[in-house]
C-alpha positions as CSV (number, residue, x, y, z in Angstrom):
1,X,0.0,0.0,0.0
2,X,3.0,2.6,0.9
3,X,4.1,1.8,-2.6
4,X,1.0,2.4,-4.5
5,X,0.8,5.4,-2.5
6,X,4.3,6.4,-3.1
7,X,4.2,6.2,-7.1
8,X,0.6,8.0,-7.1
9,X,2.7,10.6,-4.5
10,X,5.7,10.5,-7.7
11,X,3.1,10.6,-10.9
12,X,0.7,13.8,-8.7
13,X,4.5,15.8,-8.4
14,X,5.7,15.3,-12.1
15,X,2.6,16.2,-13.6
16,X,2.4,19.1,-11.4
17,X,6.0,20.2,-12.5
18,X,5.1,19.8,-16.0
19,X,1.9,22.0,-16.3
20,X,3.5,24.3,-13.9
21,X,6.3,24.7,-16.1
22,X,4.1,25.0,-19.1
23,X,5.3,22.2,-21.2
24,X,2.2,21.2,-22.9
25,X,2.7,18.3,-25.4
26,X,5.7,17.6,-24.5
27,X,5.5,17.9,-20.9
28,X,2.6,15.5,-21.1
29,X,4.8,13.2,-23.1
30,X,7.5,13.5,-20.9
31,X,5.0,12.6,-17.7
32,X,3.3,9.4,-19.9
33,X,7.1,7.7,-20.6
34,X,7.7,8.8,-16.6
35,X,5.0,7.0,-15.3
36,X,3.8,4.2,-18.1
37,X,0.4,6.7,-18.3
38,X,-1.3,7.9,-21.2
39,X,-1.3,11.2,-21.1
40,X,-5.1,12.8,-20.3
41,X,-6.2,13.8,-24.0
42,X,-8.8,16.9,-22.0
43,X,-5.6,18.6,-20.4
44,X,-5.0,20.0,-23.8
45,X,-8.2,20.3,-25.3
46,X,-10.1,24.0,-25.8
47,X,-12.7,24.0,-23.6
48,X,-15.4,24.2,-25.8
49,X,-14.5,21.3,-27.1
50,X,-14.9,19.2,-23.6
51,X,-18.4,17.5,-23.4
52,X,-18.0,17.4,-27.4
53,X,-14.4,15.4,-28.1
54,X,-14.8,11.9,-26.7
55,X,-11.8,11.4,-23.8
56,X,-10.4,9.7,-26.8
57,X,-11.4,8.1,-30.0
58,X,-13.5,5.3,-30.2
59,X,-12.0,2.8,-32.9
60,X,-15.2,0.4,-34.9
61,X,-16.0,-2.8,-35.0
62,X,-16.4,-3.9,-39.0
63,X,-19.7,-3.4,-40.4
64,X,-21.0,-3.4,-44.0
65,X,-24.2,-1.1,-45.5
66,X,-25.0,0.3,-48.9
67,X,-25.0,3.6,-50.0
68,X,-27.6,5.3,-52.0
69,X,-25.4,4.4,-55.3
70,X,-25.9,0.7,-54.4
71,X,-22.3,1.0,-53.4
72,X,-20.5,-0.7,-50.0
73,X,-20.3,1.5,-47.6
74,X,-17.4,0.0,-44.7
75,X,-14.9,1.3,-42.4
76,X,-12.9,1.9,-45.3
77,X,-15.3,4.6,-46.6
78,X,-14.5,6.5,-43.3
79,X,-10.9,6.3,-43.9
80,X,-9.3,9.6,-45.0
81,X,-11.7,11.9,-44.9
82,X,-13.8,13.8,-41.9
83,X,-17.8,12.5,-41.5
84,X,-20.5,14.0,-39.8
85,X,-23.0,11.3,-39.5
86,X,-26.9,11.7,-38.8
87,X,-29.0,8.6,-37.8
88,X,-32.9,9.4,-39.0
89,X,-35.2,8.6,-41.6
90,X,-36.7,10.2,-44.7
91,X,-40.2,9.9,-43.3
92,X,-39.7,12.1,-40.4
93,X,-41.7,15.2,-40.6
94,X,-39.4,17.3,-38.4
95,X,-36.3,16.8,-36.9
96,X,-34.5,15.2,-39.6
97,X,-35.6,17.6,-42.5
98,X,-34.3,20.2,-39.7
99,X,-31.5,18.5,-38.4
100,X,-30.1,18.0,-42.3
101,X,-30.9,21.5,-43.4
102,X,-28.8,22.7,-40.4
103,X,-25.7,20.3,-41.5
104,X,-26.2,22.3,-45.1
105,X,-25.8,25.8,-43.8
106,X,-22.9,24.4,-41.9
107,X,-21.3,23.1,-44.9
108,X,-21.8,26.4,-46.7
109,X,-20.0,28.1,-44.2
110,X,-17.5,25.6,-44.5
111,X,-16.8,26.0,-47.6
112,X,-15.9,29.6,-47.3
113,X,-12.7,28.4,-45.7
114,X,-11.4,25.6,-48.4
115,X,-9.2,23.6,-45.9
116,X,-11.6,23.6,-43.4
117,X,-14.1,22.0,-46.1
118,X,-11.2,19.6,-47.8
119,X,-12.1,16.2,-47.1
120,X,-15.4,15.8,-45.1
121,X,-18.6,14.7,-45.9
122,X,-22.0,14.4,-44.7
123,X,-23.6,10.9,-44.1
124,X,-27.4,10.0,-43.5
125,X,-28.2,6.7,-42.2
126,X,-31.5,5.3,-42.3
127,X,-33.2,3.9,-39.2
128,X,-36.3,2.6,-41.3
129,X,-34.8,-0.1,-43.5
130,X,-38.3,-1.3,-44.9
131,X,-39.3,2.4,-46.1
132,X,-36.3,3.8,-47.4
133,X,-34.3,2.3,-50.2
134,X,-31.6,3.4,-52.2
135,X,-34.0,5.1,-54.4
136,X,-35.5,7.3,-51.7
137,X,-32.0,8.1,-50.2
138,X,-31.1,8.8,-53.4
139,X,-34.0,11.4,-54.2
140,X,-34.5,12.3,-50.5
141,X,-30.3,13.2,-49.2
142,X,-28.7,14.8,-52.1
143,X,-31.7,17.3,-51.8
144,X,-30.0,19.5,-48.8
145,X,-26.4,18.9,-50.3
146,X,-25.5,17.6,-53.5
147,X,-22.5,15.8,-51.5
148,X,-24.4,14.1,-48.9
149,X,-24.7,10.4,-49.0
150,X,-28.0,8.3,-47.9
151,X,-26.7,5.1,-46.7
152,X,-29.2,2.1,-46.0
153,X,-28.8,-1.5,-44.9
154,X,-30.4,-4.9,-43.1
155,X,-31.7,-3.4,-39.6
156,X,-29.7,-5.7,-38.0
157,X,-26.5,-4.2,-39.3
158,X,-28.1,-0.6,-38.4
159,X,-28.7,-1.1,-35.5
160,X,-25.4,-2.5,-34.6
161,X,-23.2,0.3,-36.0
162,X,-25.8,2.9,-34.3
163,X,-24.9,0.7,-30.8
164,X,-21.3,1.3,-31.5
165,X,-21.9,4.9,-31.3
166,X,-24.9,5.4,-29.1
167,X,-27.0,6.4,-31.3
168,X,-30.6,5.6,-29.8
169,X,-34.2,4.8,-31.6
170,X,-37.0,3.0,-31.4
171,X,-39.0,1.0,-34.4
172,X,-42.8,1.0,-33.7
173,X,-44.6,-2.6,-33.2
174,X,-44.4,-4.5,-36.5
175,X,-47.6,-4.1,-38.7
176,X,-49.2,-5.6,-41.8
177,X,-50.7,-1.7,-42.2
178,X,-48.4,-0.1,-44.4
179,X,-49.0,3.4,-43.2
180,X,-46.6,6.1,-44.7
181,X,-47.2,8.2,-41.4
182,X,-46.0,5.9,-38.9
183,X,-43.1,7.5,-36.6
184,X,-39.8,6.2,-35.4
185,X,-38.4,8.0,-32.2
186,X,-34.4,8.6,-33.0
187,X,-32.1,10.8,-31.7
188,X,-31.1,14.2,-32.5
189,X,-27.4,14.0,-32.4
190,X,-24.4,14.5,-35.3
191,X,-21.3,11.9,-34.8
192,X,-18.1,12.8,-35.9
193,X,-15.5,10.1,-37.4
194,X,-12.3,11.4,-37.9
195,X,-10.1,10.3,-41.2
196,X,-8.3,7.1,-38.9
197,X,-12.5,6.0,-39.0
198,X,-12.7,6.4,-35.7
199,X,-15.7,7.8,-33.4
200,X,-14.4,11.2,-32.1
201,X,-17.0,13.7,-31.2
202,X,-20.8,14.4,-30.8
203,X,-23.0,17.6,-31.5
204,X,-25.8,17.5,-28.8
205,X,-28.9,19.5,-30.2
206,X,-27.6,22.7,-28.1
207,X,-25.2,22.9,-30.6
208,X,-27.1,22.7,-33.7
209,X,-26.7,25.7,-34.9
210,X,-24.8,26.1,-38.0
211,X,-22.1,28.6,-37.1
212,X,-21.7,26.9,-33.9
213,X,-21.3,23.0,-35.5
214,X,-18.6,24.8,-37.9
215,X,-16.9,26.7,-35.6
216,X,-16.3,23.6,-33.4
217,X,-15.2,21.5,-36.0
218,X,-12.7,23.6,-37.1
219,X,-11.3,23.7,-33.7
220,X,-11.6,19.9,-33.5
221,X,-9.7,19.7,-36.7
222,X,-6.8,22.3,-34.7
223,X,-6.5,19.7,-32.0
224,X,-5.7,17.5,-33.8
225,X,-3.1,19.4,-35.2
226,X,-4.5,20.4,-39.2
227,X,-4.1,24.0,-40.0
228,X,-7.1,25.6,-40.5
């Protein structure tokens, strides 16, 4: 126990040294080979960017849907570029027509600043598998941005990617009616994948606002060291 204590006692005074000193990166690098710790990712981070930035990225499981091309859409479509990710449906009759509109202004402003539009894109996933096809996507995504991808799949693959990343809903009671109207509760929330394909931030709906969204991702793209 007087050892534990001892190397907590060591690991509390070097990391105290190091921020004292102002350091930064390498201080914190310094501390992680010191002590065999990884170095805590928020210590760094801008603070509007805690409570948005996982504690650190979230690598994926493998998982295989189609986009709205009839195209395979895997891990490997992540890879490279920036994606902001909306779970939803095309039947929704408010939040996602919304929700998607807001992700366009975002990408116009965006795109007043070339490198901080180079390599992202915009993905909508379908939580209503039966109803949407690659047709609708098709018709239904490209509609707020002409970039935007509709991807679709077997709800069993849906719903384990959206499990990966939290992203909640609810399919009503199965029914022979095929009613056009019926509603699917989903969540309101944009996931970001960065270009290593892995989970690395979330915009709660406080944050949807356009010039908010783009503002933070710029600064996400900062942290991780791209000059913007």
């Amino acid at each position: 126990m007087i050892s534990s204590l001892t190397q907590i006692s060591r690991r509390q005074a070097i990391m105290g040294v190091l921020i004292s000193t102002g350091l930064g990166l390498i201080g914190l690098r310094i501390y992680s080979g010191l002590t065999g710790l990884p170095p805590d990712p928020t210590l760094n981070m801008d603070k509007e960017l805690v409570g948005v930035m996982l504690p650190s990225p979230r690598e994926l499981q493998p998982f295989t849907l189609t986009d709205h091309n009839m195209q395979p859409f895997t891990p490997k479509r992540l890879q490279g570029k920036w994606t902001i990710a909306f779970f939803g449906y095309t039947h929704c009759p408010d939040v996602c027509p919304v929700s998607m509109g807001l992700l366009a202004e975002a990408f116009s402003i965006l795109e007043k600043r070339p490198k901080a539009i180079q390599g992202v894109q915009g993905v909508f996933i379908t939580v209503d598998t039966e109803r949407d096809t690659p047709e609708l996507l098709k018709a239904y995504v490209p509609y707020f941005h002409p970039d935007f991808l509709g991807v679709t799949g077997t709800q069993d693959a849906i719903h384990a990617f959206a499990k990966q990343v939290g992203a909640y809903y609810a399919l009503p009671p199965k029914s022979d009616n095929k009613d056009e109207s019926q509603l699917i509760s989903h969540s309101s929330v944009f996931f970001l994948f960065d270009p290593q394909g892995r989970f690395t931030a979330l915009f709660q709906p406080q944050l949807h606002q356009p010039a908010i969204m783009a503002e933070l991702f710029i600064k996400i793209r900062q942290h991780y060291g791209e000059s913007i």
